[in-house]
N, C-alpha and C positions, 0 to 999 in steps of 0.2 A: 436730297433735301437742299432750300434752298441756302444761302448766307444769313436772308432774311426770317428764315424758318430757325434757322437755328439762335439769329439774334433773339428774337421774340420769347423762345424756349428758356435763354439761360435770363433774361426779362424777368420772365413769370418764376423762375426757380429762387431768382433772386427777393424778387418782392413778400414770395412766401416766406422768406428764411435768410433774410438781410445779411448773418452773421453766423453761417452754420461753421459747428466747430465738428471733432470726433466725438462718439458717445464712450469711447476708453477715457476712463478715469487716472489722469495721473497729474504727478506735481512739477518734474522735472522732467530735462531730456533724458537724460539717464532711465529715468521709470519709464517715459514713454516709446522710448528702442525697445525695452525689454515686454512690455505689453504688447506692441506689433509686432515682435516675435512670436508671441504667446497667441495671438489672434490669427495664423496662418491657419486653414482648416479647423478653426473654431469660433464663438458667436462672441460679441463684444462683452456681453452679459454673460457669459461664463469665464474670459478672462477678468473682469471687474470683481467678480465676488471671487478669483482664488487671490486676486495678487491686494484686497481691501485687508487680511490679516498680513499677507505677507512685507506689504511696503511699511506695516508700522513696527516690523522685527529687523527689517532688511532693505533699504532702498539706496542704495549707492554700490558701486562693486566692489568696494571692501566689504562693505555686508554682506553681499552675497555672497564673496569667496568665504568669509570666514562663518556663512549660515552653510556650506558644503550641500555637495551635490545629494546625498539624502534627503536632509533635511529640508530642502528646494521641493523634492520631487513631490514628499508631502503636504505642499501647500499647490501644488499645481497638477497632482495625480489625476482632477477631476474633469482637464482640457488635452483635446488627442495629441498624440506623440508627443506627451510629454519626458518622457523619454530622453527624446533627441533634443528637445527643447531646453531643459536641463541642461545638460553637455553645453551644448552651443553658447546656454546664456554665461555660465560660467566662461568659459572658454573666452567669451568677449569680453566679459568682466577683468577679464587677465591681458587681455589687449589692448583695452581702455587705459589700465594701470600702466602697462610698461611703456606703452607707444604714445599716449596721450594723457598724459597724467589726470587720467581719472576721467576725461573730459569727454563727451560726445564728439567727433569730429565731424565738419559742415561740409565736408569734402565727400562725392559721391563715390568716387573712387574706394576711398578709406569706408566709408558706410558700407559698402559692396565688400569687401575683404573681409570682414566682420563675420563668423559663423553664424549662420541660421538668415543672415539680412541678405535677402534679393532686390531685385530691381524696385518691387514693387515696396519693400521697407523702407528701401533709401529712399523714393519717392517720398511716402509719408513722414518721414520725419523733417528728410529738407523740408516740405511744405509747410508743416504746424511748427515746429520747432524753427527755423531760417529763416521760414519767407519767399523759398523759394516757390515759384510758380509752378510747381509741375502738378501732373495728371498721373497719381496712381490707380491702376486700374486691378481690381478686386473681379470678385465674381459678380459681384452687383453691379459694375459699372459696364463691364464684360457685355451682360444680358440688357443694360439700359441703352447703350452706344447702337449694340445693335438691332434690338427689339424696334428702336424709334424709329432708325434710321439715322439717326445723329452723326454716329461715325461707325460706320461697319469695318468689320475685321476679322479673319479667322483667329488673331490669336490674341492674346491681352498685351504684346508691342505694339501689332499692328493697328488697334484703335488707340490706344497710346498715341502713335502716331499720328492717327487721324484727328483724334481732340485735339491734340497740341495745335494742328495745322489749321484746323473749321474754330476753332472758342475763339472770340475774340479774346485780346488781352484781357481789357479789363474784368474780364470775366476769370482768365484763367486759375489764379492763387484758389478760388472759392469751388471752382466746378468738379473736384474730384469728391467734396462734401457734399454738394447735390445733390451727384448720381448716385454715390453711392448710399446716402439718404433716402433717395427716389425706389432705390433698385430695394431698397431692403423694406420700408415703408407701405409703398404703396408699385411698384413694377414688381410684385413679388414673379419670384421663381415658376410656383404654381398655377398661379392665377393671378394676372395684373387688374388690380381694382382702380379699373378706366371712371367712374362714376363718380370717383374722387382725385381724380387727375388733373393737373393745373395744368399741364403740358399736354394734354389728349389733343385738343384741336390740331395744334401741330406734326403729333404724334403720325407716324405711318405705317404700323403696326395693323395688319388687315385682319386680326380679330379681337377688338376691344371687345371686353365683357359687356358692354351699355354704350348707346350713344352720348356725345358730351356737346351740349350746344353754349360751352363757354365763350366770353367774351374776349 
C-alpha cells in the first residue's frame, strides 16, 4: 500500500469519527486499567454491564482490596477467566497502594509489571489516559491492518510496528480507536460489510462483499 493510500485512509476514518474514544465505560484511570484487564478475551459490552454495579460499591483499590476476592468474582463471574482476572486485579490494587500510592503509573515499564497488563494494556491506557501516541493492537486491529493491507504482520508487535512506522503522526494518538472501531463495526471477523465501508476504495482486501464506488 501506498504512503498516499494510507494517508487518504486514516483521512476518511478521521472525518467519519473526528473524536473516537473507547466504548469501555469508566471514570478514572484507576477504573479504566481494571476494565482493560477485564476486556482481554471478552466484549466491551460485557465488561460495561459487570463493572456498571461494581464501580458504584468499588472503584478505587482500596475498594477493591477491602470488596475481596469473592465478592469481586461475583460482579465479574459473567466475563471469561474471570478467575485469573480477579487475582490479578486485586493483586495490582495492592501494587498501586504500596508502590504508587494508589495512583496509576504513566510509566510503560511499571504498567507492564502490573499482573494481568500486557503490551497491549499498557498501550491503552498510555494512550486514553496519558496521551500517549501509541497503537494498541487487539484482535480487530490485528484482522484490520491486515485484511487492508495497511500494515501486515504475523503477529500483533509486528503490525504494532508496522502502524507505528506507515500512520502519520498526526494521525497516530486517534488510529488504534479507528481500527479497532473499524474492525469491530464494520471489517467484522465474519464477514466485512465492504458496502458500508469508508475506506473500501483504498482497501486491498481481494474479496469485498459488494463493490464500493466511493469518492
Amino acid at each position: 500500500m501506498t504512503p498516499e493510500a494510507r494517508m487518504a485512509i486514516f483521512r476518511r476514518l478521521q472525518k467519519a469519527n473526528p473524536r473516537p474514544k473507547t466504548e469501555l465505560v469508566y471514570r478514572s484511570t484507576f477504573q479504566l486499567l481494571v476494565t482493560v484487564i477485564l476486556s482481554a478475551q471478552a466484549t466491551d459490552v460485557s465488561v460495561n454491564k459487570a463493572t456498571r454495579p461494581l464501580f458504584k460499591i468499588a472503584n478505587t483499590p482500596e475498594g477493591l482490596l477491602e470488596l475481596g476476592e469473592t465478592e469481586l468474582k461475583k460482579y465479574i463471574r459473567t466475563i471469561g477467566l474471570y478467575n485469573t482476572k480477579a487475582k490479578n486485579i486485586l493483586r495490582t490494587c495492592r501494587i498501586l497502594l504500596d508502590e504508587y500510592g494508589g495512583e496509576v503509573p504513566s510509566d510503560r515499564k511499571a504498567l507492564e509489571a502490573l499482573p494481568g497488563v500486557g503490551r497491549k494494556t499498557a498501550n491503552i491506557v498510555l494512550n486514553i489516559a496519558f496521551g500517549v501516541p501509541t497503537i494498541a493492537v487487539d484482535t480487530h486491529v490485528f484482522r484490520v491492518a491486515n485484511r487492508t493491507g495497511l500494515a501486515p504482520g504475523k503477529t500483533p508487535r509486528a503490525v504494532e510496528d508496522a502502524l507505528v512506522a506507515c500512520t502519520p503522526k498526526r494521525f497516530q494518538h486517534d488510529a488504534h480507536h479507528w481500527l479497532i472501531l473499524h474492525g469491530r463495526h464494520v471489517c467484522k471477523a465474519r464477514q466485512a460489510d465492504c458496502p458500508n465501508c469508508v475506506i473500501a476504495k483504498w482497501c486491498e482486501y481481494p474479496h469485498k462483499t459488494a463493490p464500493h464506488d466511493g469518492d
